[in-house]
N, C-alpha and C positions, 0 to 999 in steps of 0.2 A: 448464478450470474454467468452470464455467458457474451463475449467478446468475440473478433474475428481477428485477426493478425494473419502475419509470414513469417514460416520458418526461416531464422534467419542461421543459425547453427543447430547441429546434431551431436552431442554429447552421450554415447549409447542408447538408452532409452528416454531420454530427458530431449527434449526439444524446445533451444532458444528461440521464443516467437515474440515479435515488435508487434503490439497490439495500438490501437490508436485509443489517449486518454479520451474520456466522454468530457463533453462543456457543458454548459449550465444551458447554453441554447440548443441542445440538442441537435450536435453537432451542423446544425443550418447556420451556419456565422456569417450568408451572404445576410440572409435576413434579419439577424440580431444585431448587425451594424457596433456590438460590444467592441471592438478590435482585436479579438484573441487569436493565438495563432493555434491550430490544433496542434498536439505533439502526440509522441507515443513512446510507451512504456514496454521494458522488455521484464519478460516473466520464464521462467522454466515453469518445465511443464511435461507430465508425462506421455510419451507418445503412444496414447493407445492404437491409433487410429493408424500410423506406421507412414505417418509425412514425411517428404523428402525436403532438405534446403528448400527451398522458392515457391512452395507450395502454400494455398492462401486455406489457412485452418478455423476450424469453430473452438475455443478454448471457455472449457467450462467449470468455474469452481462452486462449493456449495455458498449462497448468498448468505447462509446465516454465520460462516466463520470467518467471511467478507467483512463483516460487518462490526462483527465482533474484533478481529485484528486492527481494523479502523477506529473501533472505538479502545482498545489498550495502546494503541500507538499514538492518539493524537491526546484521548480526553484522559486517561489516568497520568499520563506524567504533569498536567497543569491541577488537575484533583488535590494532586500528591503537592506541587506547590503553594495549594491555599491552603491547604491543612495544616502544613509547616508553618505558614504567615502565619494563622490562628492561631495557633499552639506556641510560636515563638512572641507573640503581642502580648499572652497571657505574664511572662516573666520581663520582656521590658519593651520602651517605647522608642530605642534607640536605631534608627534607621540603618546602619552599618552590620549589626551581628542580624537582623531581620533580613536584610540584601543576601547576607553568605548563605546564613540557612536554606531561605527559599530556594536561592539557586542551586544548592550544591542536589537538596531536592529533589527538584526535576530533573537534576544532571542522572544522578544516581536512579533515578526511576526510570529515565529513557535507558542506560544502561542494563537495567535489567529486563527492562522489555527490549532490548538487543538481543540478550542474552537468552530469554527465551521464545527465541524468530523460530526455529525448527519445532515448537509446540505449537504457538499459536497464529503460524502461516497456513492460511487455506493452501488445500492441496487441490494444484488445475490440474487440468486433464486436456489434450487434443483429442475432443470426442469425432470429430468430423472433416475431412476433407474436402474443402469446396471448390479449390481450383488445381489442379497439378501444374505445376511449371512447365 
């Protein structure tokens, strides 16, 4: 996966760089008329490439642990919620201890997929400098 951003801080080797999030209209939002506003997202990143502040870089992570960190971040902790539903329906049909279970659930699932962000965060890289400040 590879994105463009600006270095916006220099942390030793690590480079704070504002990359612009992608839209569903590929990023043409004169012509998809959706009304979304683009934003962008800040990522560290290791500076291989040796960017300075202001400089417009190429940031590239592997797409398949992209992918993967997207899929334990959004779809395992709701997984982890209906299994809990199921598993709690079987012993009763009381909507009060079904509400705490599920949720506490997903609380505790998101928690541990917090908890292991330094495992399963793709690792970027500033492979490229494309404009110097």
């Amino acid at each position: 996966m590879e994105q463009i951003g600006i270095v916006k801080e220099l942390r030793g080797n690590t480079a704070i760089v504002s990359v612009n999030r992608v839209s569903a209209c590929g990023e043409n939002c004169a012509q998809c008329k959706g009304g979304c506003t683009p934003s962008s997202a800040i990522t560290k990143a290791e500076n291989a490439a040796g960017a300075s502040v202001g400089d417009t870089v190429k940031v590239e992570a592997d797409t398949k642990k992209v992918i993967l960190a997207a899929f334990m971040v959004y779809i395992v902790p709701l997984l982890c919620a209906i299994v809990a539903a199921i598993i709690v329906t079987c012993f009763t049909t009381k909507l009060g201890p079904l509400l705490i279970i599920t949720v506490n659930a997903f609380l505790a699932t998101i928690l541990l997929v917090k908890s292991m962000d330094k495992v399963i965060a793709p690792k970027t890289t500033v492979t490229k400098i494309l404009n110097r400040k």
